[in-house]
C-alpha positions as CSV (number, residue, x, y, z in Angstrom):
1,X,85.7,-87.0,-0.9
2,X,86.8,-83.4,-1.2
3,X,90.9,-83.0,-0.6
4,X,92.0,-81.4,2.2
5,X,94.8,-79.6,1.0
6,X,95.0,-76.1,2.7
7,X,95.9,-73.4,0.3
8,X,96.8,-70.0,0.1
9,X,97.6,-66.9,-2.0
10,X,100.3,-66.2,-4.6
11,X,101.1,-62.3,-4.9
12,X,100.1,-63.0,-8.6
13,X,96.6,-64.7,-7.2
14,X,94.9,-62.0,-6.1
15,X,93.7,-60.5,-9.4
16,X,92.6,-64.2,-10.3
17,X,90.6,-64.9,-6.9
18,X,89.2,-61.9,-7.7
19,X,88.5,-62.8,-11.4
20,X,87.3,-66.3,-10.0
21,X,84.8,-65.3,-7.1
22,X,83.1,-63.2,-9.5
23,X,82.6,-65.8,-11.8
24,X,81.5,-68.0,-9.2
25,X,78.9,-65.2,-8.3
26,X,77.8,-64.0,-11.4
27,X,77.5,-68.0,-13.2
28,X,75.6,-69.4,-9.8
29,X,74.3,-66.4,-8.3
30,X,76.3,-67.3,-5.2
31,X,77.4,-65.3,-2.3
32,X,80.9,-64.1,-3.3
33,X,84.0,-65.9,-1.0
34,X,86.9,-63.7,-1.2
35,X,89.8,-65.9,0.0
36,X,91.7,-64.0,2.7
37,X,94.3,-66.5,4.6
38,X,94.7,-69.9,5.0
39,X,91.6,-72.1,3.8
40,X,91.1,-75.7,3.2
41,X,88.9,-77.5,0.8
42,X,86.4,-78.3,2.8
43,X,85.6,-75.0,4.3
44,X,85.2,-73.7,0.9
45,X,83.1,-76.0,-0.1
46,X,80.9,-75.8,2.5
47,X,80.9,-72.3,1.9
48,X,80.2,-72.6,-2.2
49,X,77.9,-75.4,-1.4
50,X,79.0,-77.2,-4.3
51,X,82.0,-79.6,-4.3
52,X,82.6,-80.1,-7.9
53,X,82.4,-76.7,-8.8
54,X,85.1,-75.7,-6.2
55,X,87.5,-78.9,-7.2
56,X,87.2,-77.8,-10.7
57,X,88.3,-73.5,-9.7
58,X,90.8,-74.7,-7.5
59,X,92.0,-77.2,-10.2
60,X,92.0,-74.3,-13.1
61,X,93.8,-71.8,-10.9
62,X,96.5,-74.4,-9.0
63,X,97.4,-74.6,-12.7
64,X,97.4,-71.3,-13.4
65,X,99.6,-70.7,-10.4
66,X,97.4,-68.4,-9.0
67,X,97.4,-70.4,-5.3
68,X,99.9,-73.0,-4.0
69,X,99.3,-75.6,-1.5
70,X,100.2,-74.5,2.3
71,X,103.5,-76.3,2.4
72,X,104.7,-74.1,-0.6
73,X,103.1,-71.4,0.1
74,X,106.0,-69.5,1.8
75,X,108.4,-69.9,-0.7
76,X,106.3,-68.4,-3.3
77,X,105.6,-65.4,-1.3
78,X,109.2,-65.3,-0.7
79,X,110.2,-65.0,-4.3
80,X,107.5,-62.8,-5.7
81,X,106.4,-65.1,-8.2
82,X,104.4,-68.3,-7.9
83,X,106.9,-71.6,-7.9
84,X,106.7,-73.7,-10.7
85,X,105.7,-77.4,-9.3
86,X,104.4,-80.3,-10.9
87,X,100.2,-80.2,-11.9
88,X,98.1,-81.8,-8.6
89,X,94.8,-83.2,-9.1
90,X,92.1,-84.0,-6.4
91,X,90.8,-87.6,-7.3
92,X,87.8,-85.8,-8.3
93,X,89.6,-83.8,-11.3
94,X,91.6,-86.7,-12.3
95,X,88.2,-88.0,-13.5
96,X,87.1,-84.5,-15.1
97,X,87.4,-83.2,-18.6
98,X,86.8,-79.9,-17.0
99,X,88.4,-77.2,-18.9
100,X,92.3,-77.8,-21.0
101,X,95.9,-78.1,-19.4
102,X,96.4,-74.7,-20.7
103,X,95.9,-71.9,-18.2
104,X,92.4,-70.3,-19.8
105,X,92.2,-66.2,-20.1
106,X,89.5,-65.4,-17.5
107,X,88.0,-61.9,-18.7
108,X,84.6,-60.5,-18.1
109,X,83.4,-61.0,-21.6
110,X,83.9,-64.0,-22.0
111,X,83.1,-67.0,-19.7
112,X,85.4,-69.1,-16.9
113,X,85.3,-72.8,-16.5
114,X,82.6,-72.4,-14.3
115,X,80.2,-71.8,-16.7
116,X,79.5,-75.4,-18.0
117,X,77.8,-75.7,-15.3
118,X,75.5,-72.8,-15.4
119,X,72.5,-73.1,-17.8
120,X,71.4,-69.0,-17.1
121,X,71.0,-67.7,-20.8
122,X,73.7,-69.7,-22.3
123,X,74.3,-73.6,-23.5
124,X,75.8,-75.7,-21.9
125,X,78.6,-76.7,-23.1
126,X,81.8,-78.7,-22.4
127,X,84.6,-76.7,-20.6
128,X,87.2,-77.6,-22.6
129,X,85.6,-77.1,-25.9
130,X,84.8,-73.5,-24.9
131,X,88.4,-72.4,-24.1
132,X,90.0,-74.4,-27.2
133,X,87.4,-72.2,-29.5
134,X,88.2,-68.8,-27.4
135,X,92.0,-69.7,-27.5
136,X,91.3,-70.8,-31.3
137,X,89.6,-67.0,-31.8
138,X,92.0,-65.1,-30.2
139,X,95.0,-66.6,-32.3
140,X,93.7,-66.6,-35.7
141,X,92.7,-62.3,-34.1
142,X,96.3,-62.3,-33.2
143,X,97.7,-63.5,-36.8
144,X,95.5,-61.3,-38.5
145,X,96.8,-58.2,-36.6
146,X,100.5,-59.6,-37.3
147,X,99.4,-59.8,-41.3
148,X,97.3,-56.6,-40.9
149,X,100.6,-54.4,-40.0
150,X,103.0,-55.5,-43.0
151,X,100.1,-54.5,-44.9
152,X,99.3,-51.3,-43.4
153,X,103.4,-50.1,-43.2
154,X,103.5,-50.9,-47.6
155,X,100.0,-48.8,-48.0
156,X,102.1,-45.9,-45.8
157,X,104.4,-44.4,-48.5
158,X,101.7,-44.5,-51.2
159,X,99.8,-42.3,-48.6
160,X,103.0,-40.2,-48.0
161,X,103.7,-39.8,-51.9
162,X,100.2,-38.9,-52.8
163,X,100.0,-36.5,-50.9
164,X,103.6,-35.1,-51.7
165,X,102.3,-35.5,-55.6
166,X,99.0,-33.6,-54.3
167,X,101.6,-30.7,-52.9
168,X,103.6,-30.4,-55.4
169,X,101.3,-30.2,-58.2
170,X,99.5,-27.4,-56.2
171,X,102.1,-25.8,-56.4
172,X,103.4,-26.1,-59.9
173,X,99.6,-24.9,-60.9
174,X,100.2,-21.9,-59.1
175,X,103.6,-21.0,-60.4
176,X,102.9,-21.6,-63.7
177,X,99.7,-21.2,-64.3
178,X,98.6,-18.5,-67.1
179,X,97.6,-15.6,-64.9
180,X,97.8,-13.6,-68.2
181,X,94.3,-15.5,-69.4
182,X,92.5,-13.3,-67.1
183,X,93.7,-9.6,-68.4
184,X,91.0,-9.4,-70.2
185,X,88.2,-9.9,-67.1
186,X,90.8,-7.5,-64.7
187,X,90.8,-5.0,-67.1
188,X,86.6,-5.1,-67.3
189,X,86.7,-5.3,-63.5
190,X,89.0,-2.6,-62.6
191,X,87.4,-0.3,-65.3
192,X,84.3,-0.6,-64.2
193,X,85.4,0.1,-60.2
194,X,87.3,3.2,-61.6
195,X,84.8,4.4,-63.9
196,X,87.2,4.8,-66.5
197,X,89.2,2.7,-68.8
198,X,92.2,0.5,-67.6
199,X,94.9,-1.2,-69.2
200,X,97.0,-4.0,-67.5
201,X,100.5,-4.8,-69.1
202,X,101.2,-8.1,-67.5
203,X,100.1,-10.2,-64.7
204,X,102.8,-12.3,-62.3
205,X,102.9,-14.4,-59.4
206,X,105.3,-13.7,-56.5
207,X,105.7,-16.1,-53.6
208,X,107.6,-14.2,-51.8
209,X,108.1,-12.3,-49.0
210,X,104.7,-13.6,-49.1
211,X,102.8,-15.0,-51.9
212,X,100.4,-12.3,-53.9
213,X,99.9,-11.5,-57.4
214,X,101.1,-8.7,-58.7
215,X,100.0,-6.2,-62.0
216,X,102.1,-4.3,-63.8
217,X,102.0,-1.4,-66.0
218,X,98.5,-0.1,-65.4
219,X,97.7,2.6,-67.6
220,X,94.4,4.8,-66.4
221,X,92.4,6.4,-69.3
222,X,92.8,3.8,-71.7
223,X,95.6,3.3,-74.3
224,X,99.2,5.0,-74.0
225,X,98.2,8.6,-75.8
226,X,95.7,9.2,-72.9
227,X,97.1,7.4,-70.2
228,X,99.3,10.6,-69.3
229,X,95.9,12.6,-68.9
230,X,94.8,10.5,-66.1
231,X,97.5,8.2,-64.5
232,X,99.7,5.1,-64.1
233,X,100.2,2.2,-61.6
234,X,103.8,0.8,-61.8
235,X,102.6,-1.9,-59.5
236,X,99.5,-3.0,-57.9
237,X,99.7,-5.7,-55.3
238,X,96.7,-8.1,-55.1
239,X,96.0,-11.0,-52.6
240,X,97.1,-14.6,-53.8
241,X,95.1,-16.1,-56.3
242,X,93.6,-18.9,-54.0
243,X,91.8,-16.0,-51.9
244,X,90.2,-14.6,-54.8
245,X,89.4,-17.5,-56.6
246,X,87.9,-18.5,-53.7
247,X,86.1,-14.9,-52.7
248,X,86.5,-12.7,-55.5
249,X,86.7,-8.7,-55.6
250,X,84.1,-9.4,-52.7
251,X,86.6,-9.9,-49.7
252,X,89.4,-7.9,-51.0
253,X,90.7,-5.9,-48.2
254,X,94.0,-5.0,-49.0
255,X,96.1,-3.5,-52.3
256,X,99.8,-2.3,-52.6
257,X,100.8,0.4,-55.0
258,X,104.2,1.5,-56.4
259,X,105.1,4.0,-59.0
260,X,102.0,5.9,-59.1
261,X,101.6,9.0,-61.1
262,X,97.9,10.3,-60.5
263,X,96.5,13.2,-62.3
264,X,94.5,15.3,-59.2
265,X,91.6,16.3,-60.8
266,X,90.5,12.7,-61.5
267,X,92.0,11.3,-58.5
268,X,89.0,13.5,-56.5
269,X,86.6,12.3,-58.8
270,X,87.1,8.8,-58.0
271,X,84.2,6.9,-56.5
272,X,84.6,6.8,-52.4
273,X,87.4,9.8,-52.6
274,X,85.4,12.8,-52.9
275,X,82.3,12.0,-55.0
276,X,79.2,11.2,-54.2
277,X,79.9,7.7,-55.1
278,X,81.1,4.8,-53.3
279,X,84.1,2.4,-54.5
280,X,82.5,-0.9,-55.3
281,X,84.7,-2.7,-52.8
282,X,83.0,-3.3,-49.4
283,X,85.6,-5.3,-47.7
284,X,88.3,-3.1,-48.8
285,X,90.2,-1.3,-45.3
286,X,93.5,-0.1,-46.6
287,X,95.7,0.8,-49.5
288,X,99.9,1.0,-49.2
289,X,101.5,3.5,-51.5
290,X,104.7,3.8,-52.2
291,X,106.6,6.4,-54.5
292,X,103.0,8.8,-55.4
293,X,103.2,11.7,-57.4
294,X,100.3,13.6,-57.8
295,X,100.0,15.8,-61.3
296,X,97.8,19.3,-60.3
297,X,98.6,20.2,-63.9
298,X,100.6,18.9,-66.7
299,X,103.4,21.5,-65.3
300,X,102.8,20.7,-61.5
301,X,103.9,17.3,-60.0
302,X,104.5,17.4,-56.3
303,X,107.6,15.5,-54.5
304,X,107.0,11.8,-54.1
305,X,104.8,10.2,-51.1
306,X,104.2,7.2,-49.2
307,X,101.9,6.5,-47.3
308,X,98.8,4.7,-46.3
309,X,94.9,5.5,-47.4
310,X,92.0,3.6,-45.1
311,X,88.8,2.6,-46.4
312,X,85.3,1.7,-44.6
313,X,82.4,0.6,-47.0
314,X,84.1,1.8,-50.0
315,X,84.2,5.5,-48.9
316,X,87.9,6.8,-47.9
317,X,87.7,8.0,-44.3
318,X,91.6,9.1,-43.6
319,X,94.9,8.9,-45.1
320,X,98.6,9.7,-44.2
321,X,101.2,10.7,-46.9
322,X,104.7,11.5,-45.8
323,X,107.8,12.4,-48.6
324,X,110.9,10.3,-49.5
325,X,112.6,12.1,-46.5
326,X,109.7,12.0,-43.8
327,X,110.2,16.2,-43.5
328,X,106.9,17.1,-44.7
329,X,103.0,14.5,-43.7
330,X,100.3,15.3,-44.6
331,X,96.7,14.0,-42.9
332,X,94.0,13.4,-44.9
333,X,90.4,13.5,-44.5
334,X,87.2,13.3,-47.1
335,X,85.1,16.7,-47.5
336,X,82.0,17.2,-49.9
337,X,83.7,17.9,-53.5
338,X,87.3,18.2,-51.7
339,X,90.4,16.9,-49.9
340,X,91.0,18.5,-45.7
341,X,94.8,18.5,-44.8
342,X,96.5,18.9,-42.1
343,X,100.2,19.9,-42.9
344,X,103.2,19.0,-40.9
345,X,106.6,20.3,-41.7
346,X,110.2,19.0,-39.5
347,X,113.1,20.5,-41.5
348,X,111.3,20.8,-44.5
349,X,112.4,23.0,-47.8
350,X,110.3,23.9,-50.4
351,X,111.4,22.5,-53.9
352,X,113.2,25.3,-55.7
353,X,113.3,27.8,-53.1
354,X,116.8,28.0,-50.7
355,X,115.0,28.4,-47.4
356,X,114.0,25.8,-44.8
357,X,110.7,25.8,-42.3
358,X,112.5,24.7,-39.1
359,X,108.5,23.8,-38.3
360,X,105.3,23.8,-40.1
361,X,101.7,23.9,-39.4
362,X,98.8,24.3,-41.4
363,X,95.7,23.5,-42.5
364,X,94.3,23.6,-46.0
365,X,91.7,22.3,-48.6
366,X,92.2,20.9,-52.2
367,X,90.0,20.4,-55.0
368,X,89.7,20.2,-58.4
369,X,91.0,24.2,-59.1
370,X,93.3,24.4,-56.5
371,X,95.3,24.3,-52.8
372,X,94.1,26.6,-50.2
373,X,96.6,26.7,-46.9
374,X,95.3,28.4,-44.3
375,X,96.1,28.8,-40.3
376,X,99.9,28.8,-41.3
377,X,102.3,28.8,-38.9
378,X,106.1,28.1,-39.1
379,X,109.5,28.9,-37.5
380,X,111.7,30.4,-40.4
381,X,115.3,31.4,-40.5
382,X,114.8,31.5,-36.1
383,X,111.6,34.1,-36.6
384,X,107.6,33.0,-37.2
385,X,105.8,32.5,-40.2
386,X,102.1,33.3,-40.5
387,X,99.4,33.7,-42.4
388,X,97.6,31.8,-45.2
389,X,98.6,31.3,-49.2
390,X,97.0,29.8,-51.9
391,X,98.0,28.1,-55.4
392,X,95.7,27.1,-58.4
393,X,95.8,26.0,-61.9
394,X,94.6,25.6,-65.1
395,X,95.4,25.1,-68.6
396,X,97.5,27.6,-69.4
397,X,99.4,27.2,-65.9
398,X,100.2,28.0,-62.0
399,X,98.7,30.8,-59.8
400,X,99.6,31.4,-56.3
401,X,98.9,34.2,-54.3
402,X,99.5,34.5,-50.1
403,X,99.4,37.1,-47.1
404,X,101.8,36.6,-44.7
405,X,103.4,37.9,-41.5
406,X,107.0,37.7,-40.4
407,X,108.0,38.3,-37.0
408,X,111.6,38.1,-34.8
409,X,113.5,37.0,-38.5
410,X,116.9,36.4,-38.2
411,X,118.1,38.8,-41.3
412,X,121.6,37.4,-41.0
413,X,120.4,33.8,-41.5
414,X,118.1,35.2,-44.5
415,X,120.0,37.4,-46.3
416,X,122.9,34.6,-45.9
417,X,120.7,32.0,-47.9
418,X,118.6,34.6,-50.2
419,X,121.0,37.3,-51.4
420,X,124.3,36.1,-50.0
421,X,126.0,39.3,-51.4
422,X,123.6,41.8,-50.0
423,X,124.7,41.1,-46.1
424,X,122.6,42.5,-43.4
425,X,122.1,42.2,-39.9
426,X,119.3,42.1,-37.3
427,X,115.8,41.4,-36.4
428,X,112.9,41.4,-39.3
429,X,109.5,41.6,-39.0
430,X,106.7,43.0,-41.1
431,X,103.9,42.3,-43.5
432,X,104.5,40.6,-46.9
433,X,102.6,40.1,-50.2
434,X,102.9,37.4,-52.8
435,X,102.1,36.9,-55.8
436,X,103.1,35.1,-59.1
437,X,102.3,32.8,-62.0
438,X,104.1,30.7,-64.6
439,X,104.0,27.9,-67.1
440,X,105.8,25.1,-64.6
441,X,106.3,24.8,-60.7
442,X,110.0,26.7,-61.6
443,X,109.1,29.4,-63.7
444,X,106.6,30.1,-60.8
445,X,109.0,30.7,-58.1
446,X,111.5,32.4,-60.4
447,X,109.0,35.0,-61.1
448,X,107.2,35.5,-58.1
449,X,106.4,39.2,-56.9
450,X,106.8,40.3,-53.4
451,X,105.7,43.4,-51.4
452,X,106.4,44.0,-47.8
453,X,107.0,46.6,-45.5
454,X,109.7,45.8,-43.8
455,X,111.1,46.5,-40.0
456,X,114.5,46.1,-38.9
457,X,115.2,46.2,-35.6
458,X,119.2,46.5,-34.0
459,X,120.4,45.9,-37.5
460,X,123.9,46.6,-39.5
461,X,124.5,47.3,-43.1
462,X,127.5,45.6,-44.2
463,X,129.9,47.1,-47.1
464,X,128.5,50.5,-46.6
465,X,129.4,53.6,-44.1
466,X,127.2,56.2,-44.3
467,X,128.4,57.5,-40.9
468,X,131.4,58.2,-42.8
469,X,130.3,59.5,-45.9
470,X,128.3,62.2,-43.6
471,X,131.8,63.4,-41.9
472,X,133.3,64.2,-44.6
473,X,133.3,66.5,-47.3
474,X,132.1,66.8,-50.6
475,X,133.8,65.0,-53.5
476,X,135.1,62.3,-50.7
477,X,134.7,58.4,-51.8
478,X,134.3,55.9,-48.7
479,X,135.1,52.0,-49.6
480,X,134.0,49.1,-47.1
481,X,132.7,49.4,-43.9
482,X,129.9,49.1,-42.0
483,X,126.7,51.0,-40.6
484,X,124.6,49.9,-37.6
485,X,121.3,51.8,-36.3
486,X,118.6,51.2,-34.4
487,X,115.9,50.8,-37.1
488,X,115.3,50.5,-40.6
489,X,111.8,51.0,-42.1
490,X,111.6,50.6,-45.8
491,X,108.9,48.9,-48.6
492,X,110.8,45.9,-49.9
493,X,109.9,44.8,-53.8
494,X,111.6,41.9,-54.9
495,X,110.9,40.4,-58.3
496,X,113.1,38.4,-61.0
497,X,114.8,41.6,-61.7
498,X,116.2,42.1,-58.0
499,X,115.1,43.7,-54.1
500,X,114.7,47.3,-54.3
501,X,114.5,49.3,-50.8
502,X,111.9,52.4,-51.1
503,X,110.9,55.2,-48.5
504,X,114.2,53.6,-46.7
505,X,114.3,55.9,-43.3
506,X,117.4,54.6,-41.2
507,X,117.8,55.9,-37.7
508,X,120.9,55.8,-35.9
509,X,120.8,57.9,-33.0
510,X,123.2,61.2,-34.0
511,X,122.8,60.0,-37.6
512,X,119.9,59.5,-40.2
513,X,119.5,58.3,-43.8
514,X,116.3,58.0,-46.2
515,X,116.3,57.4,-49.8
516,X,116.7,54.4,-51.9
517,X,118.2,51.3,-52.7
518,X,118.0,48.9,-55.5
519,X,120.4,45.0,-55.6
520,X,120.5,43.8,-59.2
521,X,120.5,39.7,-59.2
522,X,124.6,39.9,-60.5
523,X,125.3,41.3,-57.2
524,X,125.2,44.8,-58.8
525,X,123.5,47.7,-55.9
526,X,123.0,51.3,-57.3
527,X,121.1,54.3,-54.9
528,X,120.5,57.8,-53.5
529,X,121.0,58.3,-49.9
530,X,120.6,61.9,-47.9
531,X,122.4,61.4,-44.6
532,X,121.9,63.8,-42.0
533,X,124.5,64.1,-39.3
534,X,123.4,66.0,-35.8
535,X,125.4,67.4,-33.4
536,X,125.8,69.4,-30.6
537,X,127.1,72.0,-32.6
538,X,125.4,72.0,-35.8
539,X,123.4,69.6,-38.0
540,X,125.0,68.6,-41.4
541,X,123.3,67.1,-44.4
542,X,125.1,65.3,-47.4
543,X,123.3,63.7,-50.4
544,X,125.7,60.1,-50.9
545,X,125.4,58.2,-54.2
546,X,126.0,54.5,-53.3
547,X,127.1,51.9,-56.6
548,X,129.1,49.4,-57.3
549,X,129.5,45.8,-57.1
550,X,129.0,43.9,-53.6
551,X,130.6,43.3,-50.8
552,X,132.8,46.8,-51.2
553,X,130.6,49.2,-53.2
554,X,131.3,52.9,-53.2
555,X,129.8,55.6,-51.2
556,X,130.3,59.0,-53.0
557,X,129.5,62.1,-51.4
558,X,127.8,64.5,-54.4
559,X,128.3,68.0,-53.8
């Protein structure tokens, strides 16, 4: 006879009725019983329909704890957690070898008790003998995964130090590996992207700021008697020698160079500047400079640059140069057979000359003979600057030559910073010519040649008064002074053997002057004057003799 124990739920019991019914269902192909209540023996069984197979289930999970007869069923719900009590058996399962006294792991892989009875696809097979060889399997799984993790935690710092071995020796390969074995293949390589011969003095590797390798000394031209005729590289910064290893000259897209001295003339007839030819270096975008001169002629080396040249399938397409004190830039753009500039000038003087462009404008052309400047404009001692001036060279040295306009000058300002002995006063304007030549960049401004016809506008003559010399008589010597007028006219020459002032005409209202004035460079001025003083009266000319030394020369009144 089936018990008739009534029993009920444990809060843990819910996952295993669950677990159970669907055993039940999926062993017998039953209709699945969830147990929701109270609910005796017999009214499961005569809901299962089989009486052994419900003793045995409510056997297994009465042991498992998973339900509780009625009369114990409060306290377990009362505590949480099913009661421990002493194992009950039906008479049936007293009789049964159905499953083991343990409490068996019910999963959905592997089978419950209730599947010794089942014979759908599977042997039959004693309960108990099933769960002692799944209870067997999972503990000998268990040990191996407790062996498994000693083993795996000694294997860990083998894996940790090869890899730190792996590192390091990456490293020591790179620091010290002979970088200077390759010279020879750089050399072929860089000669043959220059088109002319190249010597490398030593390679290094630098890891920092960032790593890169670095060549030093390059001499352009070949050994050290003609490297001069061409050029030198101080320093030329190349990518890290993993990236070309790995890629070659083919990805390079980046170079750094320092102490460059580059003659012109071959610079512009590199391939990809402004020959026909393109630099054998696709990938290449941009080249840093740093401290460039550029040699026009033995005797010619313009102020250092820096600056930045960009590349687009090995043709240069722009570049931007600026000096050591960012006053003058110059842009940069590829013509056929020549260089296009655009000057820009912020404070800027000229090397060797004591003047200042306040501003500069311009733009110009050079090649291979020469730099043409063009569209000038520039504010100058607080006046304008205009017009266009050229330099070339050659072999036997510099040429320049420029046309130029000068307008609102400041003659104070310039006759403080060119003749500072020979003071004037007012407002300059007027054409000008120059022209000179010499062996170096020096000798060229020191014996430059200029013409212009010169206006002065609301001016004053310091150190001479010829207002005085005209009032009084002959034989009279007039020291110091000043003489203002209204304007000045006069052809200015200036060479390296001082200014002189020709067909000078001053007007000054009641008084005029014409004649002419020469300023030696050791501050001597010597000159003949005719001063003609009007008045009401009469009119009164005297022929002056001006000489002497600046400030105070002496104005003698010839009879």
């Amino acid at each position: 006879m089936v018990s008739a124990r009534v029993y009920a739920k444990t809060p843990a019991g819910d996952e295993a009725v669950r677990q159970s019914t669907r055993v039940v269902q999926r062993n017998l192909r039953l209709v699945l019983v969830q147990i929701d209540g109270k609910l005796s023996v017999e009214e499961l069984t005569a809901k299962i329909g089989n009486a052994r197979l419900v003793e045995g289930a409510i056997s297994e999970l009465e042991r498992g704890g998973y339900i509780v007869p009625l009369a114990e069923a409060a306290a377990a719900w009362a505590v949480g957690l099913p009661p421990e009590t002493p194992e009950r058996h039906s008479a049936l399962s007293q009789f049964s070898t159905f499953g083991t006294r343990e409490s068996p792991r019910i999963t959905h892989d592997e089978p419950g008790p209730v599947s010794v009875f089942s014979a759908f696809g599977k042997p039959v097979l004693a309960a108990s003998q099933r769960t002692a060889q799944a209870v067997k399997q999972e503990r000998q799984q268990d040990a191996e995964d407790v062996f498994d993790a000693p083993r795996r935690l000694r294997l860990l710092p083998w894996l940790v130090g090869g890899v730190l071995a792996l590192i390091v020796g990456a490293l020591l390969l790179v620091f010290f590996y002979p970088y200077d074995r390759h010279r020879a293949e750089l050399e072929k390589t860089a000669s043959e992207l220059l088109q002319t011969p190249v010597t490398i003095g030593a390679i290094i590797f630098v890891a920092l700021p960032r790593p890169h390798l670095e060549l030093h000394d390059l001499r352009l031209g070949g050994p050290e008697g003609a490297a001069s005729q061409l050029g030198r590289i101080g320093r030329l910064d190349l990518p890290p020698p993993w990236q070309l290893w790995a890629s070659g000259r083919a990805q390079l897209g980046h170079m750094e160079a320092s102490q460059v001295s580059w003659s012109l003339p071959a610079l512009l007839m590199q391939p990809g500047v402004a020959s026909a030819s393109d630099l054998a270096l696709p990938a290449l975008h941009e080249i840093k400079l740093n401290h460039v001169q550029l040699m026009a002629a033995p005797q010619l080396v313009f102020a250092e640059f820096n600056g930045i040249l960009s590349y687009a399938q090995g043709r240069f397409v722009r570049g931007r140069l600026e000096n050591q004190d960012k006053s003058l830039a110059l842009e940069i753009n590829p013509a056929p057979g020549q260089l296009a500039l655009r000057i820009e000038g912020r404070a800027w003087q000229p090397p060797a000359l004591p003047l200042r462009f306040g501003a500069l404008d311009a733009k110009a052309t050079l090649d291979v003979q020469g730099l043409q400047v063009r569209e000038i404009e520039a504010s100058i001692f607080g006046g304008l600057l205009q017009g266009e001036w050229s330099l070339g060279w050659n072999e036997q040295g510099l040429a320049m030559r420029g046309d130029l306009q000068l307008a609102r000058v400041d003659l104070q300002q310039l006759s403080s910073s060119v003749l500072p002995k020979f003071k004037w006063a007012g407002v300059l304007e007027g054409p000008l010519r120059l022209n000179g030549s010499g062996s170096d960049w020096a000798a060229l401004w020191s014996g430059v040649n200029l013409d212009m016809q010169a206006t002065v506008l609301r001016g004053t003559l310091f150190g001479i008064d010829l207002g005085e010399a005209g009032r009084r008589g002959p034989g009279s010597v007039v020291r110091a002074g000043n003489t203002r007028f209204d304007r000045l006219a006069a052809r200015v020459q200036a060479d390296a053997r001082g200014i002189g002032l020709h067909d000078l005409h001053l007007d000054a209202g009641a008084m005029r002057a014409s004649g002419a004035l020469r300023h030696t460079p050791d501050g001597q001025i010597e000159g003949r004057l005719t001063v003609d003083v009007r008045s009401s009266v009469a009119a009164l000319r005297v022929p002056v003799r001006v000489s002497g030394m600046l400030p105070n020369p002496e104005v003698v009144i010839e009879r």
